[in-house]
N, C-alpha and C positions, 0 to 999 in steps of 0.2 A: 759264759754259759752258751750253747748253744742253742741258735732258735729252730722253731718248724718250719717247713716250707709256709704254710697257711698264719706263721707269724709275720714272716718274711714281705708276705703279699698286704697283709695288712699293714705292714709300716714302709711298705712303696708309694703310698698314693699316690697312683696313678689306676688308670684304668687296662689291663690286658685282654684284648682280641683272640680268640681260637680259633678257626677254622676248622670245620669237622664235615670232608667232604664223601660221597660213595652214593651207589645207586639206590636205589629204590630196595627196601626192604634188608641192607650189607647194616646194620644194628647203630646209627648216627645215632638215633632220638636214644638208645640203651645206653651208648658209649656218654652221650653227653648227661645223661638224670643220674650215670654213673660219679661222674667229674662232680657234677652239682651235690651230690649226696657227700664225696669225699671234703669237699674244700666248704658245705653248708650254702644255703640257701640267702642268705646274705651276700653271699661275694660272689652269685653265679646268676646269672642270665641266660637266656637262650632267644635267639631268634633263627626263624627256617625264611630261607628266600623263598619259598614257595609263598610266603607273605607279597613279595615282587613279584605274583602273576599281574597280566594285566586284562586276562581273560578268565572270564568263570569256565568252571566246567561247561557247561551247556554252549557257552560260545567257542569253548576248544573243541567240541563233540563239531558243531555244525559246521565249521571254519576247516577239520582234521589237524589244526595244529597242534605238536603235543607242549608240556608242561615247560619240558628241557630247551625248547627253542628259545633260544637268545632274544628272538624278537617280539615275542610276549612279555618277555620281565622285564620289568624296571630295573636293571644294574646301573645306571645313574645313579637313583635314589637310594638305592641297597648300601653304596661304596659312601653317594652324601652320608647317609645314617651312619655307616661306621666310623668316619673322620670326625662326625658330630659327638659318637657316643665317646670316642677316643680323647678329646676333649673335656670330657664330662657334663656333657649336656646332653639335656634329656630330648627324645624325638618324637615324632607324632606317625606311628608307627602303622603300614595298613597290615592287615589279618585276611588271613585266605583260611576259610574254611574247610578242613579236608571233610566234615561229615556233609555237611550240606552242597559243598562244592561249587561255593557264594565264597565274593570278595566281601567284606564287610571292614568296618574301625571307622578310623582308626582308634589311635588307643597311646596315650604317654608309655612310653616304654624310657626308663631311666637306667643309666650307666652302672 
């Protein structure tokens, strides 16, 4: 008998990585609650490297540097986290606030 994709991923265990890259406002956070809603809430995660700022807003406003600069984000810890999560280990994960536009967490985030 044939199984579903979403049986398939469940008797893989392992953990699978997605990248979901585009600009500002090109529909990632749609495309991904899309993914998440299809395969359920159980086998889906999300994380935004906007998490990897290492400036709040207010220090990117007085500084002028923007969001997308390489040298504001932590992609060190971004890549540690994913090779962590790929593993299946849980991470201590930090949160960037888009309303308040404060770093805050962190926060366990599990595989």
């Amino acid at each position: 008998m044939a199984s579903t994709f979403v049986e398939r991923l469940d008797r893989a265990g392992t953990t699978f990585i997605i990248g979901v890259a585009g600009d500002s406002g090109s529909g990632k956070t749609t495309f991904t609650r899309a993914i998440r809603r299809l395969l359920g809430p159980e086998r889906v995660n999300t994380i935004s490297l906007d998490d990897y700022h290492t400036q709040d807003r207010a220090t990117r406003k007085r500084t002028g540097r923007l969001p997308l600069d390489p040298a504001i984000n932590d992609l060190g810890l971004a890549a540690s986290h994913l090779e962590q999560l790929r593993a299946g280990r849980t991470i201590s994960k930090p949160i960037y606030n888009h309303k308040t536009g404060k770093l805050e967490g962190p926060e366990a985030f599990e595989p």
